[in-house]
C-alpha beads as a LAMMPS data file, in Angstrom:
LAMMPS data file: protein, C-alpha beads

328 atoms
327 bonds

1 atom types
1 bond types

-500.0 500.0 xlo xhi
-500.0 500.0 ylo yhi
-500.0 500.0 zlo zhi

Masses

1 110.0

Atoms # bond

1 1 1 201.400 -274.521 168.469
2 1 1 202.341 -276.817 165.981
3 1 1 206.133 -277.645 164.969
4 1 1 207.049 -277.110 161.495
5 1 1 206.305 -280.602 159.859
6 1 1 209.423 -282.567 158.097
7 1 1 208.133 -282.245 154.883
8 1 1 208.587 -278.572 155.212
9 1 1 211.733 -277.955 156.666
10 1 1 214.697 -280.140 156.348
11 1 1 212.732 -283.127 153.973
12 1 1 212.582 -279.981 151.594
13 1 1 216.339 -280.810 151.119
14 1 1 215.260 -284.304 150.175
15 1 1 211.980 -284.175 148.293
16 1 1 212.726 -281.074 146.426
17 1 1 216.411 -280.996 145.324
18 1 1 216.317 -284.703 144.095
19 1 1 213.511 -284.040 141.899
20 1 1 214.145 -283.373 138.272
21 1 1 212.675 -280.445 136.755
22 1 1 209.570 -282.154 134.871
23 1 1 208.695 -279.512 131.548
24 1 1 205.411 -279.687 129.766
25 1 1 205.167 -277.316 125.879
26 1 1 204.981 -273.890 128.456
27 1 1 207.857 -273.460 129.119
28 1 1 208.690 -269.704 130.500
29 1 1 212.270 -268.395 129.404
30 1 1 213.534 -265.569 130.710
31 1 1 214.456 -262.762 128.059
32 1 1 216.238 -259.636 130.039
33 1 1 217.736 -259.695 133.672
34 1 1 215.674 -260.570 136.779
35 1 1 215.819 -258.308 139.750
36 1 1 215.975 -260.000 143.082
37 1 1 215.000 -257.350 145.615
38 1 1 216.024 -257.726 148.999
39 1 1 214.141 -255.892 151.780
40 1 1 217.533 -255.391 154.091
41 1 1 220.757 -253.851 153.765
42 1 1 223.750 -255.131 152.461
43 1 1 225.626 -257.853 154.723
44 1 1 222.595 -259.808 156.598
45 1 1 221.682 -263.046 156.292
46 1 1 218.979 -262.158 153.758
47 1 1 221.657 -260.264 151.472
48 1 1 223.729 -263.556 151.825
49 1 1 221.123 -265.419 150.553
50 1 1 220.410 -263.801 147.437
51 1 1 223.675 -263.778 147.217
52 1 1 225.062 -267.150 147.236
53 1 1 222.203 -268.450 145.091
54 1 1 222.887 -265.647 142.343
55 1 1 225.205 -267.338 139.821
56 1 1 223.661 -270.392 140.245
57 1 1 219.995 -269.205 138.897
58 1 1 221.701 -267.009 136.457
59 1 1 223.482 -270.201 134.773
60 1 1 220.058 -271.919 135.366
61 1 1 218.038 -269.389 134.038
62 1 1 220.672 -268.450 131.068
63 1 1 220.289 -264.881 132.504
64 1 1 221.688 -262.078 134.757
65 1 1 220.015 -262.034 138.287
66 1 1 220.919 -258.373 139.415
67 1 1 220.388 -257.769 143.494
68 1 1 218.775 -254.166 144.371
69 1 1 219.332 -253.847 148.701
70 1 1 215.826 -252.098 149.666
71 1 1 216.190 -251.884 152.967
72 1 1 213.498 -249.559 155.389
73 1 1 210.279 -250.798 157.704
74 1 1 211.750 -253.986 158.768
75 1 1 211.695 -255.065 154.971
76 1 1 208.054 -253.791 154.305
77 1 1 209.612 -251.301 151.967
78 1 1 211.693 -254.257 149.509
79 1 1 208.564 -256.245 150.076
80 1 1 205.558 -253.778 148.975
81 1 1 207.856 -253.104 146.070
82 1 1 207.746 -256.780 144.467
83 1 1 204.415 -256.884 145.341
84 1 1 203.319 -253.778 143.408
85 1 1 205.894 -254.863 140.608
86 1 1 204.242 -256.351 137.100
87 1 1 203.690 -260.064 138.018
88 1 1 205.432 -261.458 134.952
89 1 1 208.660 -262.930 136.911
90 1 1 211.353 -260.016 135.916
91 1 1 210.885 -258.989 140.130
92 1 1 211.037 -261.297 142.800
93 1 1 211.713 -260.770 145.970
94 1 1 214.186 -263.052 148.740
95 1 1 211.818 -262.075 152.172
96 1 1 212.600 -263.481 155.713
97 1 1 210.078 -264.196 158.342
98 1 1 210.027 -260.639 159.568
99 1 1 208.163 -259.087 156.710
100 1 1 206.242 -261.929 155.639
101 1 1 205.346 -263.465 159.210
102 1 1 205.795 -261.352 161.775
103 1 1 205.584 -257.492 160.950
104 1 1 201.726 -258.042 159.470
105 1 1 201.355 -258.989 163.825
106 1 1 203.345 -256.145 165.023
107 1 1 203.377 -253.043 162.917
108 1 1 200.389 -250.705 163.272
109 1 1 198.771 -249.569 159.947
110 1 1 200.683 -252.023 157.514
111 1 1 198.674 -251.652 154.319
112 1 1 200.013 -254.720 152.556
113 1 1 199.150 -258.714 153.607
114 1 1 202.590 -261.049 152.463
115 1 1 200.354 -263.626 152.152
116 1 1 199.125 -262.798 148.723
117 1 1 202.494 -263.254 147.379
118 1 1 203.275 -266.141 145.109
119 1 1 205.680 -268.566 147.324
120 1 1 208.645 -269.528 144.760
121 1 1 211.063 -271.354 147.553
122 1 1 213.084 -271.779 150.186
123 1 1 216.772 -270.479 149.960
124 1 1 218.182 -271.360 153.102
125 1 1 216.953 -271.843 156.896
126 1 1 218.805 -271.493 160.385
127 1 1 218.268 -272.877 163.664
128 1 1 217.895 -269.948 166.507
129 1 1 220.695 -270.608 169.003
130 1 1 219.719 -269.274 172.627
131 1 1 223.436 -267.842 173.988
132 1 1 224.374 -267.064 177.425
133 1 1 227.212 -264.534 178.468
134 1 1 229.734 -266.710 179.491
135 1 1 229.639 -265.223 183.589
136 1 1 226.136 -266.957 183.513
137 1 1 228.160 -270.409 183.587
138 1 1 224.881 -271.499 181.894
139 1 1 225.040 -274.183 178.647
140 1 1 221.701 -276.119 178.626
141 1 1 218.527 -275.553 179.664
142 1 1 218.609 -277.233 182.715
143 1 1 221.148 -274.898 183.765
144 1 1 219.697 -272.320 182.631
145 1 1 216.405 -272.667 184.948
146 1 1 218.572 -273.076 187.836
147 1 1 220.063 -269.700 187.053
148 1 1 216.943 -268.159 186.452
149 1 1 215.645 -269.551 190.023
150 1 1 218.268 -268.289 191.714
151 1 1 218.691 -264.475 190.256
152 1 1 216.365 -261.710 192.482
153 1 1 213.156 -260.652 190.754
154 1 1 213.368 -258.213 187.989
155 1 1 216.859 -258.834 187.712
156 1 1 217.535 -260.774 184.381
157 1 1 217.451 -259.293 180.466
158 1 1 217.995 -260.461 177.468
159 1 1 218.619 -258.555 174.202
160 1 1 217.334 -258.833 170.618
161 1 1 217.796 -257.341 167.035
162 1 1 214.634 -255.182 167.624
163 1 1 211.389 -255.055 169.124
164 1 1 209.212 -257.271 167.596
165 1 1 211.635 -259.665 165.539
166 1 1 212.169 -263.256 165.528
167 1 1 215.002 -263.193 168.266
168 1 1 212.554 -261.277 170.126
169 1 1 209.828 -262.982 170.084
170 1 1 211.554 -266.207 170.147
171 1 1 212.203 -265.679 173.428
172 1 1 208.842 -264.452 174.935
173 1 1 207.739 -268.036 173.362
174 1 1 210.465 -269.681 175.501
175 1 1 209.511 -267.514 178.757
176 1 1 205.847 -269.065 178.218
177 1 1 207.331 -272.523 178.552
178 1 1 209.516 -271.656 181.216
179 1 1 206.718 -270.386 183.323
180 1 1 206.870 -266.981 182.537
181 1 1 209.976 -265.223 184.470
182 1 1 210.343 -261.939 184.762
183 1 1 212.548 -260.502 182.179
184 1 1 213.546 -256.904 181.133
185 1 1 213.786 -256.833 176.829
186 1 1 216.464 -254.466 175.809
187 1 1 215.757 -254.232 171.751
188 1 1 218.924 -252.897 169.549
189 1 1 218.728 -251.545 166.194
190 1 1 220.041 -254.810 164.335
191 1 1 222.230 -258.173 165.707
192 1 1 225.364 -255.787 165.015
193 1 1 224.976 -253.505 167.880
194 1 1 223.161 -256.012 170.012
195 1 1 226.166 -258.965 169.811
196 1 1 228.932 -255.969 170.889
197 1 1 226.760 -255.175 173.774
198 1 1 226.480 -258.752 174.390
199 1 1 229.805 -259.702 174.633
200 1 1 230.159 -256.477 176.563
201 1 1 228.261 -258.262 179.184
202 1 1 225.313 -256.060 179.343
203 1 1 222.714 -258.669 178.929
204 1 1 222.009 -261.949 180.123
205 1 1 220.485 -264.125 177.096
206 1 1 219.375 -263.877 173.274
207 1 1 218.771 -265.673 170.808
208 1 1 219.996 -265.192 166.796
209 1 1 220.212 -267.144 164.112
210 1 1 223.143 -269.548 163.941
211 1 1 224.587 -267.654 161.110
212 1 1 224.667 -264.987 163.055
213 1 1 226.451 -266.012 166.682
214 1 1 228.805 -268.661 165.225
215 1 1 231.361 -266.349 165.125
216 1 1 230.907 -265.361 168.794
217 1 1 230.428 -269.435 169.901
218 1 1 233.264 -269.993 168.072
219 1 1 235.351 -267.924 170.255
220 1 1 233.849 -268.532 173.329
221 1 1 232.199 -265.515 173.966
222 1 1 228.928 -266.567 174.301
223 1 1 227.728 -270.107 175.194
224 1 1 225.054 -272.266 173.163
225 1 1 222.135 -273.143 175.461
226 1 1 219.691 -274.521 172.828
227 1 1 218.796 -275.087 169.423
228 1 1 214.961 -274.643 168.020
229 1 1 215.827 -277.036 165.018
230 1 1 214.757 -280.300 164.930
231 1 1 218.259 -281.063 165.159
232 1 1 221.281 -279.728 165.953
233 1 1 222.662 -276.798 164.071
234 1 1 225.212 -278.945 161.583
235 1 1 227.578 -276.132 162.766
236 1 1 227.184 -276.605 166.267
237 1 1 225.884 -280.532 167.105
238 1 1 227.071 -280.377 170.804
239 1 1 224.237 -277.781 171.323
240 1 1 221.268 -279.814 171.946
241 1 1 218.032 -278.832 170.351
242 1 1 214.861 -278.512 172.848
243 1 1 213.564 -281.475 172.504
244 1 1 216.672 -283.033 173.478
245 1 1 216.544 -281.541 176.573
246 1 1 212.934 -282.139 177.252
247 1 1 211.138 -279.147 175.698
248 1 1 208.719 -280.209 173.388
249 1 1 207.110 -278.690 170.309
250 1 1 209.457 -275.543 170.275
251 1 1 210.566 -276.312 166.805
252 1 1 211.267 -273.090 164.169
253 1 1 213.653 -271.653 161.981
254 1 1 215.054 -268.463 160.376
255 1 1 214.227 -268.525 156.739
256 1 1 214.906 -266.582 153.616
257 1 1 212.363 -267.632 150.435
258 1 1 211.917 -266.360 147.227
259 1 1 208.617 -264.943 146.088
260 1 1 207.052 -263.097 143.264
261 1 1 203.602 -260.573 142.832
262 1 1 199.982 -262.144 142.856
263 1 1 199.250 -263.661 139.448
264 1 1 202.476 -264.617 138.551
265 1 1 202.084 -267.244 136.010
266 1 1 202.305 -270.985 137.616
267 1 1 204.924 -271.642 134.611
268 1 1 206.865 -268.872 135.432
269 1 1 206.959 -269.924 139.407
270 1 1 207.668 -273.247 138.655
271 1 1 210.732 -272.412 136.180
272 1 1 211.633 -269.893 139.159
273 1 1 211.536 -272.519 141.421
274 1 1 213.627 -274.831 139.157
275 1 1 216.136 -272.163 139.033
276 1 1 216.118 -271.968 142.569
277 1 1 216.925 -275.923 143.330
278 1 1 219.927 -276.246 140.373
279 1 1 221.466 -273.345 142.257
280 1 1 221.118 -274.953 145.951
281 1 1 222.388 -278.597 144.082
282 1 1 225.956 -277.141 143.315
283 1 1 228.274 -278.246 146.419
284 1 1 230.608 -274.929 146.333
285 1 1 227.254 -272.873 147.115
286 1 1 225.719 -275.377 149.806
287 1 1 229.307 -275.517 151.157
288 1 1 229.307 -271.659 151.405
289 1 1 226.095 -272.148 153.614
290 1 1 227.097 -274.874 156.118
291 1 1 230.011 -273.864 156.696
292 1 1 228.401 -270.603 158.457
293 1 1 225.657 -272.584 159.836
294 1 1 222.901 -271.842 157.823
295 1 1 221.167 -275.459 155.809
296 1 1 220.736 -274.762 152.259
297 1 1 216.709 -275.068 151.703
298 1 1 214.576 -276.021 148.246
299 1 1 211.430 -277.958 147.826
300 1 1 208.651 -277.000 146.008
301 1 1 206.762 -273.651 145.767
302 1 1 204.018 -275.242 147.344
303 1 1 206.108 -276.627 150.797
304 1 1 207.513 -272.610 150.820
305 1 1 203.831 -271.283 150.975
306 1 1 202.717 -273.903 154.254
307 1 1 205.725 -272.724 155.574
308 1 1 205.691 -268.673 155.827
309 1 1 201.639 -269.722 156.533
310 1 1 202.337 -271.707 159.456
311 1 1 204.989 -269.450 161.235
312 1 1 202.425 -266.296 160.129
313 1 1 199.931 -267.994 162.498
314 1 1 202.773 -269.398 164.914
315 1 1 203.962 -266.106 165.303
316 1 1 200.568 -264.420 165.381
317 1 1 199.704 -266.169 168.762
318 1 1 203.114 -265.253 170.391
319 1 1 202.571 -261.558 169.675
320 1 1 198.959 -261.489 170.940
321 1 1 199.881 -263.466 173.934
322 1 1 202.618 -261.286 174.739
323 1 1 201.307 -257.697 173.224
324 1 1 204.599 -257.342 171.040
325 1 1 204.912 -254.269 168.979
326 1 1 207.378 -253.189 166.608
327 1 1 209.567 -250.263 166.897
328 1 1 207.788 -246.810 165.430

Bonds

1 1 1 2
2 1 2 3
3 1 3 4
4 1 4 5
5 1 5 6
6 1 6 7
7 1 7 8
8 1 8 9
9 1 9 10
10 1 10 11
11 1 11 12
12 1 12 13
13 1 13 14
14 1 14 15
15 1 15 16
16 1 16 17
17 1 17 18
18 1 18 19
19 1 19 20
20 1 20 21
21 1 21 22
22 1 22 23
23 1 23 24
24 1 24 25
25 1 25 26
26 1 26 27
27 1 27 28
28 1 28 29
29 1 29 30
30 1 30 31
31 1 31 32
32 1 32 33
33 1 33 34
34 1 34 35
35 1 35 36
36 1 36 37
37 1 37 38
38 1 38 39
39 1 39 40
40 1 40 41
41 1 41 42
42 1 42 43
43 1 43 44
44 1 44 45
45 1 45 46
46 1 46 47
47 1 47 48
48 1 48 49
49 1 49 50
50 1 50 51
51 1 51 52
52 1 52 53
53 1 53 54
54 1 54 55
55 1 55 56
56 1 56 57
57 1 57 58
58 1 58 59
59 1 59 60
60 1 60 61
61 1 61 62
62 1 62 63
63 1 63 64
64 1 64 65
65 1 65 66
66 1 66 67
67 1 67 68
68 1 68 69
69 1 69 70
70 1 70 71
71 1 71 72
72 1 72 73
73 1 73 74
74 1 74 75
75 1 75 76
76 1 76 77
77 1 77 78
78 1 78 79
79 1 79 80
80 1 80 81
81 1 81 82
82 1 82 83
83 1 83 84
84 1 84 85
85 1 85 86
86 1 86 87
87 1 87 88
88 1 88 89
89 1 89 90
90 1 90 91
91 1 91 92
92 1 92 93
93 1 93 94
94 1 94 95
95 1 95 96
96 1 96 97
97 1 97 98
98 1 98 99
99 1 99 100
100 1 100 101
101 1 101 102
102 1 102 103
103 1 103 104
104 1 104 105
105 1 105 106
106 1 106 107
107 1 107 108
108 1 108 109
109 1 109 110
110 1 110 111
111 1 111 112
112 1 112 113
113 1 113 114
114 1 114 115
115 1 115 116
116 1 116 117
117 1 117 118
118 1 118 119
119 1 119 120
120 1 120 121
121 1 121 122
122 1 122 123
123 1 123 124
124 1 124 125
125 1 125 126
126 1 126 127
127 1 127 128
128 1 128 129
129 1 129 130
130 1 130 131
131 1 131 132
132 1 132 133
133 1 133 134
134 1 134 135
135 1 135 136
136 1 136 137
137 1 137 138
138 1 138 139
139 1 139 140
140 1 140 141
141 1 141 142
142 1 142 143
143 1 143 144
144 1 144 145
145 1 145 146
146 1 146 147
147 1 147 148
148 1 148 149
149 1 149 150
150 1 150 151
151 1 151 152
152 1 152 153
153 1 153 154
154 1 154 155
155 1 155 156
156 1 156 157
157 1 157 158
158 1 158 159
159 1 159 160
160 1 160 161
161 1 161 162
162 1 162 163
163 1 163 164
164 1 164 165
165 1 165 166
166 1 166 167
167 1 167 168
168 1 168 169
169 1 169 170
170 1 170 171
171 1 171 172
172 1 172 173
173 1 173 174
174 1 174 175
175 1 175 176
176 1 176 177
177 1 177 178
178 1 178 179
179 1 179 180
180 1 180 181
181 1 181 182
182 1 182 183
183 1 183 184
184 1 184 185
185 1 185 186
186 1 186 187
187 1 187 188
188 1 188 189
189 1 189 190
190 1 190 191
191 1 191 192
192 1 192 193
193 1 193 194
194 1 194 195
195 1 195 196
196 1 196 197
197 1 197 198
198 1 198 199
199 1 199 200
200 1 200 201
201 1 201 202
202 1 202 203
203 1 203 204
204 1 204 205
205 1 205 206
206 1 206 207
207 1 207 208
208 1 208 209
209 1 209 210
210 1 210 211
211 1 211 212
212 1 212 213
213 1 213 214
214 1 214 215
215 1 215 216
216 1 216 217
217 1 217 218
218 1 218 219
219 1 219 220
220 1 220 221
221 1 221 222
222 1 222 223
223 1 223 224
224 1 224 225
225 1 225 226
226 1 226 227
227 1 227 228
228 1 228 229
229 1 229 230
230 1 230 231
231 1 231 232
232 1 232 233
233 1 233 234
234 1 234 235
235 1 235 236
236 1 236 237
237 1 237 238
238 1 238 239
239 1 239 240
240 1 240 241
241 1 241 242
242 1 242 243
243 1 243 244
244 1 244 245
245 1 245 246
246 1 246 247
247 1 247 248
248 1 248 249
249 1 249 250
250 1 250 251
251 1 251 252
252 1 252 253
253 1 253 254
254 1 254 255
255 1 255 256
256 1 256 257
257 1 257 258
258 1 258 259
259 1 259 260
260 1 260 261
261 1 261 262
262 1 262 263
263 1 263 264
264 1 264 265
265 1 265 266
266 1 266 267
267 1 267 268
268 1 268 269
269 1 269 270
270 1 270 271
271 1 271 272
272 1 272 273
273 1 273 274
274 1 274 275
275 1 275 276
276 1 276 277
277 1 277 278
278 1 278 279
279 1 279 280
280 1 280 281
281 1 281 282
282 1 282 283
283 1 283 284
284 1 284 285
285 1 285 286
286 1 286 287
287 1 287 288
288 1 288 289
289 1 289 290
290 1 290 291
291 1 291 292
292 1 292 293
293 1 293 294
294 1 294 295
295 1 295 296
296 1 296 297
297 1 297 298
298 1 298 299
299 1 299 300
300 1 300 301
301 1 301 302
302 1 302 303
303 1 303 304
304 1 304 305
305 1 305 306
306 1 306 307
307 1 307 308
308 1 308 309
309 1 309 310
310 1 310 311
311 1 311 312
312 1 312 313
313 1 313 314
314 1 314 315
315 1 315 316
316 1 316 317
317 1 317 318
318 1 318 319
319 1 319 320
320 1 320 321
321 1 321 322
322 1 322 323
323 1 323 324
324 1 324 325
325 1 325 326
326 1 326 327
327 1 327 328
């Protein structure tokens, strides 16, 4: 499996937010409010997202951009809405890798394909942080192999948001390279209840999205074993990414991108998408990102679309490897 190229993760920083908007005589202007539809409850990453990018594409788009929380289906139900909505740019949708990667893998019966969806950009991306319980005395990978050669068989878990999400599946891609140990999964309804029984010292290992277990690296109650960036986590550089410590093309991110129906107009995507990048240029909304370990994304519509394709087919081998399925 191939890492996520430059270009498409962290150079979308770089090629897509110092490009000026270039406008031709088609120019699409919004005239009513735009609903951004997010497939998850209020208070997730995905919810932040739409969220910190909100005033920003309003000013840009000289419009109100009013958030509707679908949540349901492990965002199917957010997700088959903007894709059934009128394609003329008043829906969009801000998706994650669950719904648009992963659940079209795991979920028996799914009647919709993500992939037809019109790719608008990237919002923001995350590192996954493998954590340890602190008893573990494990911080690195190297450490972490030791430990695992030295606990009886059938011994060691590891949590995960769910059964058949990225944290989960992120790790049965790291027990392939490690030689396949044998681990018991112990899936949770959502990071919430999963971190509390983490801490709780119930579980060995899981990983999240950095976003999601600074708080809990911040005050020591877990321990950072690796990053899957291609470098550190800004939030947390003394936790080395895998290929620091000699694990090669394990390279992938959490996501959240905007997208709109099949047949949206290319004028409208591309004034979307415009939106999108003066929002992500302010400082006070890039600062709001960092400083919670997230990287503020952009880039074109183009770089978002190679990216939710190459993680669908990433992510696609993991499952089938590993026979994943989602919770009923």
């Amino acid at each position: 499996m191939r890492p996520i190229a430059r270009r498409t993760t962290l150079g979308l920083v770089a090629t897509g937010l110092a490009a000026p908007a270039v406008w031709g005589q088609n120019v699409w202007n919004p005239t009513r409010p735009i609903t951004l539809i997010v497939g998850f409850p209020p208070g997730g990453q995905t919810d932040f997202a739409a969220r910190v990018i909100q005033n920003g594409m309003q000013a840009a788009l000289g419009q109100s951009v009013v958030i509707d929380n679908r949540g349901g289906a492990g965002g199917n139900i957010g997700t088959e809405a903007v894709m059934r909505a009128r394609p003329d740019g008043y829906t969009i949708l801000a998706g994650n890798a669950s719904p648009m990667a992963i659940n079209p893998h795991t979920m028996d019966g799914m009647t919709i394909d993500p992939r037809e969806m019109a790719a608008i950009g990237l919002a923001l991306q995350s590192s996954l942080i493998l954590c340890s319980h602190p008893s573990m005395n494990v911080s690195n990978l190297a450490q972490l192999r030791e430990w695992i050669a030295r606990q009886p068989r059938g011994s060691i878990n590891y949590g995960s948001a769910s059964a058949g999400s990225l944290s989960h599946i992120a790790m049965e891609l790291l027990r392939e390279r490690l030689g396949r140990p044998a681990m018991e999964h112990i899936p949770y309804r959502g990071s919430g209840p999963a971190m509390q029984d983490f801490i709780a010292g119930r579980f060995s290992l899981m990983f999240d999205g950095a976003s999601v277990v600074a708080p809990f690296l911040q005050a020591n109650q877990l321990r950072g074993v690796l990053a899957t960036g291609r470098e550190p986590s800004p939030a947390f550089p003394a936790i080395q990414t895998g290929a620091q410590q000699g694990l090669q093309d394990f390279v992938f991110y959490a996501w959240i991108g905007l997208f709109a129906p099949r047949g949206t107009p290319d004028n409208v995507v591309t004034r979307l998408n415009a939106a999108l990048n003066e929002a992500l240029r302010d400082p006070a909304t890039r600062e709001r990102m960092t400083s919670r370990g997230d990287e503020p994304g952009g880039g074109s519509a183009a770089d978002m679309a190679r990216m939710m394709d190459q993680d669908y087919r990433r992510w696609g081998e993991v499952v089938r490897a590993n026979n994943i399925r989602a919770e009923s």
